[in-house]
C-alpha positions in Angstrom: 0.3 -13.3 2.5 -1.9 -10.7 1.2 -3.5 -9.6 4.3 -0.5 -9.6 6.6 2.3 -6.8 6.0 6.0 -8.0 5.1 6.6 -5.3 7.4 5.7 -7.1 10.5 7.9 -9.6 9.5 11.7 -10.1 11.1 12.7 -13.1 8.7 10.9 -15.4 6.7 12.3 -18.5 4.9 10.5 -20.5 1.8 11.7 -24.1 2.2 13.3 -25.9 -0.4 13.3 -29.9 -1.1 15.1 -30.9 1.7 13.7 -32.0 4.7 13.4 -30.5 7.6 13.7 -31.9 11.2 12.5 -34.9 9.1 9.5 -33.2 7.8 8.5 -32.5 4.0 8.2 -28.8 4.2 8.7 -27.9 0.3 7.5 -24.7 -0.7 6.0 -23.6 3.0 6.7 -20.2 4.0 7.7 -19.9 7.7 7.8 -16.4 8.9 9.6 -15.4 12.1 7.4 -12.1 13.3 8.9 -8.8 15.0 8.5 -9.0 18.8 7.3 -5.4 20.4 11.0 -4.9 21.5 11.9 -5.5 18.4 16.1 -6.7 18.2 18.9 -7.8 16.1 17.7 -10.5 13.5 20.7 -12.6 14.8 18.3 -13.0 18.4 15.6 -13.7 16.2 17.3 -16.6 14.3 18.8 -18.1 17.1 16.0 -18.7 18.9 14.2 -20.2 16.0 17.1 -22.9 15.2 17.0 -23.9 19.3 13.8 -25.5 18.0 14.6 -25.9 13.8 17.0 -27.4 12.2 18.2 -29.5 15.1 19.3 -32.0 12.2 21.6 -29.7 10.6 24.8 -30.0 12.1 26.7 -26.7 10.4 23.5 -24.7 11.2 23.7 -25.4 14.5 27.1 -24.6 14.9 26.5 -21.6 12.7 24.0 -21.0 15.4 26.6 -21.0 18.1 28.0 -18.2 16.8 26.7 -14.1 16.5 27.6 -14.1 12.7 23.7 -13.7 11.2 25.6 -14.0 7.8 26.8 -17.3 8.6 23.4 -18.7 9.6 21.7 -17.0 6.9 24.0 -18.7 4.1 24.0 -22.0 5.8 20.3 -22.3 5.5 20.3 -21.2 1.8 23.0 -23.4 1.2 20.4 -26.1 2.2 18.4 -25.2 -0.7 15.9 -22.6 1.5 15.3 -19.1 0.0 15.6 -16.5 3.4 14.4 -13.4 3.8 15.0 -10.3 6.4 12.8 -7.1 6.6 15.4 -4.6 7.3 13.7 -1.1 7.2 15.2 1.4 9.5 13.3 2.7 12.1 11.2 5.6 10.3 12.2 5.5 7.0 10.1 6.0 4.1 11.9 3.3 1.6 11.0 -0.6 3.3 14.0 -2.8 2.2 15.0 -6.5 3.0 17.6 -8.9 1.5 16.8 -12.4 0.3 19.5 -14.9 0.1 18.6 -17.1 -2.9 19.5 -20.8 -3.2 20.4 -21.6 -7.0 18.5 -25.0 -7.2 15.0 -24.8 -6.0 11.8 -26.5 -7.0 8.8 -25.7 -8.7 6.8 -25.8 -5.5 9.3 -23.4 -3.6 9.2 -21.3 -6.8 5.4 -21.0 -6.6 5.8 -20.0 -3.0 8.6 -17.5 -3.6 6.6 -15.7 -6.6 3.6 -15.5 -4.0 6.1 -14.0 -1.5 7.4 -12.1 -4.0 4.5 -10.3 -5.6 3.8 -9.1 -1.6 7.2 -7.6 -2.0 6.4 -5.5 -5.1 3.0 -4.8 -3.7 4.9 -3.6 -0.6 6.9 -1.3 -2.9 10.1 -3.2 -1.1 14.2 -2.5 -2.4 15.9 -5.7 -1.8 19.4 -6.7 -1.8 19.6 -9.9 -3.1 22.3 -12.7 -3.6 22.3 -15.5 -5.2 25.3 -17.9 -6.3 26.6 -18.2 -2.9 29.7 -20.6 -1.8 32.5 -20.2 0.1 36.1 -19.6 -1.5 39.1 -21.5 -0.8 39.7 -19.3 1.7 36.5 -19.7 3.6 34.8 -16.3 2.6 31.4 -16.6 1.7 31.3 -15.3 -2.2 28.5 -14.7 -4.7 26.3 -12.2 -6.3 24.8 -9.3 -5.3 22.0 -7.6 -7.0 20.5 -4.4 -5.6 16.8 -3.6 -6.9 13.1 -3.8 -6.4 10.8 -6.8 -6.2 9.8 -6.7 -9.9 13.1 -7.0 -11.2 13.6 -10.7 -9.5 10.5 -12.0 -11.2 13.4 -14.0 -13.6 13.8 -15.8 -10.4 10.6 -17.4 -10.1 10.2 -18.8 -13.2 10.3 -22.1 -13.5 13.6 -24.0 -14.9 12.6 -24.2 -18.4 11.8 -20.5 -18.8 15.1 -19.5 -16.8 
């Protein structure tokens, strides 16, 4: 990750323990990059689950929809940590948000403390939310946490440091 900017990046996601499309992915970092005509990360995401995912029933029909949110918390609801690049168009500040899943492995952690050590390099402000579940109502609910890279590092450690 060291050589290739967060900045060209549209979303990336750090698999967790479950497979994918039947494939052990655990700890890989996929990253979705920024076409030239760049667009909504909901195009982005879309596209990607037309070929991902195709064994995930509620991300698919998450996928049906134009609610990013929806998609974005379905796939960390799966146990994989997501991340957009969201930096408006010349600004000075880069930003992104990570949707955190609360149970992830040691592997993923590796990989997300990697990731996340670009982001502080990067100088990045994150919004970040963790604890996520939908209420009896069906609203999607959690914690939100607005900050830089270095003040996640808690969430790379591994479980018996947390």
């Amino acid at each position: 990750m060291e050589n290739d900017s967060i900045e060209k990046l549209k979303i990336a996601l750090i698999y967790g323990k479950r497979k994918v499309d039947g494939e052990e992915k655990e700890g890989k970092i996929e990253k979705i990059y920024k076409d030239e005509d760049d667009t909504a990360h909901v195009f982005y995401l879309k596209d990607f689950l037309k070929t991902h995912f195709l064994d995930e029933p509620e991300i698919q029909k998450a996928a049906s929809t134009n609610n990013i949110n929806t998609m974005l918390f379905e796939l960390q609801r799966l146990g994989h940590i997501v991340f957009t690049e969201s930096t408006s168009q010349n600004s000075k500040i880069k930003e992104g948000t990570l949707f955190v899943p609360d149970n992830r492995s040691d592997k993923q952690n590796r990989s997300f403390e990697s990731f996340r050590k670009q982001l502080e390099k990067e100088d990045y402000h994150l919004y970040v939310f963790t604890k996520l579940k939908r209420d009896k109502d069906g609203c999607i609910v959690g914690v939100q946490k607005i900050c830089k890279a270095s003040d996640i590092q808690y969430l790379t450690t591994p479980d018996v440091e947390r």
